[in-house]
N, C-alpha and C positions, 0 to 999 in steps of 0.2 A: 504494500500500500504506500502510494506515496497523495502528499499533498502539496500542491503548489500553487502561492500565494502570489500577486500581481494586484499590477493598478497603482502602485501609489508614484509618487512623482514629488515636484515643485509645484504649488499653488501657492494663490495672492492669498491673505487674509480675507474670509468671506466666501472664499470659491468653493469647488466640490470636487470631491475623488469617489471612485471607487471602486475600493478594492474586493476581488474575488479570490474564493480558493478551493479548487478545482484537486477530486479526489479521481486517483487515477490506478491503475494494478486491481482494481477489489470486482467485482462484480455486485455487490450489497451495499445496500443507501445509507451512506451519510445518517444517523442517529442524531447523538448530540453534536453542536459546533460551536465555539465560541473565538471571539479576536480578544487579543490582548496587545500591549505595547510597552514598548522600554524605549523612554527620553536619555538621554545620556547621560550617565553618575544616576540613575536612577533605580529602583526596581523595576520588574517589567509588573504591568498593571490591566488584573483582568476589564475587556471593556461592554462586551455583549456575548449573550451567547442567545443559541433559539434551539427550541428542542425539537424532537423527531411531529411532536405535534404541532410545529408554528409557534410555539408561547414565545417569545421575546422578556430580554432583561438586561437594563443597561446600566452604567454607571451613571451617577448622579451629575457630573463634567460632560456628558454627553447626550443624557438625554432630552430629545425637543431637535437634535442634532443630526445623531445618528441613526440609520436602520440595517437592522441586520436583516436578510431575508436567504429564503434558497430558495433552489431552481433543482428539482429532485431527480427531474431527466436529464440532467447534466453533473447529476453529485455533486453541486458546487452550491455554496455558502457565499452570500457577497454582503459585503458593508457598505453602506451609502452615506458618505459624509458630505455633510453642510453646513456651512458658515463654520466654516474651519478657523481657528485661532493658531497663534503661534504657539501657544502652550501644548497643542495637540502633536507639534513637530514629535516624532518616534519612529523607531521603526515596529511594526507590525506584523503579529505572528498570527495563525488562527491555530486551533486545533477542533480535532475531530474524533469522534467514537463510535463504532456501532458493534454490535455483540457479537459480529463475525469475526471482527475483526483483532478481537485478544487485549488488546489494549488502544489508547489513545494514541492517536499521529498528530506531529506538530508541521506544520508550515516551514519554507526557509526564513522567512520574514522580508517585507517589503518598504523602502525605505520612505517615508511621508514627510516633506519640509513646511512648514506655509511661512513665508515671509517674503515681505513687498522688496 
């Protein structure tokens, strides 16, 4: 199983990314998924995750902001950010679970700047 994360870039303050991440090796659906991020000298910091039934949950810094969503015919998990801050600058990991699959897979992570 591998997962591979994408989309993030350089944006202005205020703009929008989004990043996907795309489960590939498995044949069986993406279960749990969440994004998480590490700013630098930081921790990394869970920020959404969405479950095998659509529920959504996000960190308090980003909600009203972000959406997490998937795409189930495509085993991909995507994060939808908006009105980006420079505080959000990280890089960006997701992970991923499903009961076929024995344990959790991580992203490479994807690297996210916003500043004018």
């Amino acid at each position: 199983v591998q997962l591979q994360a994408s989309g993030g870039g350089l944006v202005q303050p205020g703009g929008s990314l989004r990043l996907a991440c795309a489960a590939s090796g498995t044949i069986f659906r993406i279960n749990h998924a969440s994004w998480y991020r590490q700013a630098p000298g930081k921790q990394r910091e869970w920020v959404a995750t969405i479950t095998v039934g659509g529920s959504t949950n996000y960190v308090g810094s980003v909600k009203g902001r972000f959406t997490i969503s998937r795409d189930d015919a495509k085993n991909t998990v995507y994060l939808h950010m908006n009105s980006l801050k420079p505080e959000d600058t990280a890089v960006y990991y997701c992970t991923a679970e499903s009961p076929a699959w024995g344990r959790p897979y991580w992203g490479q992570g994807t690297q996210v700047t916003v500043s004018s």
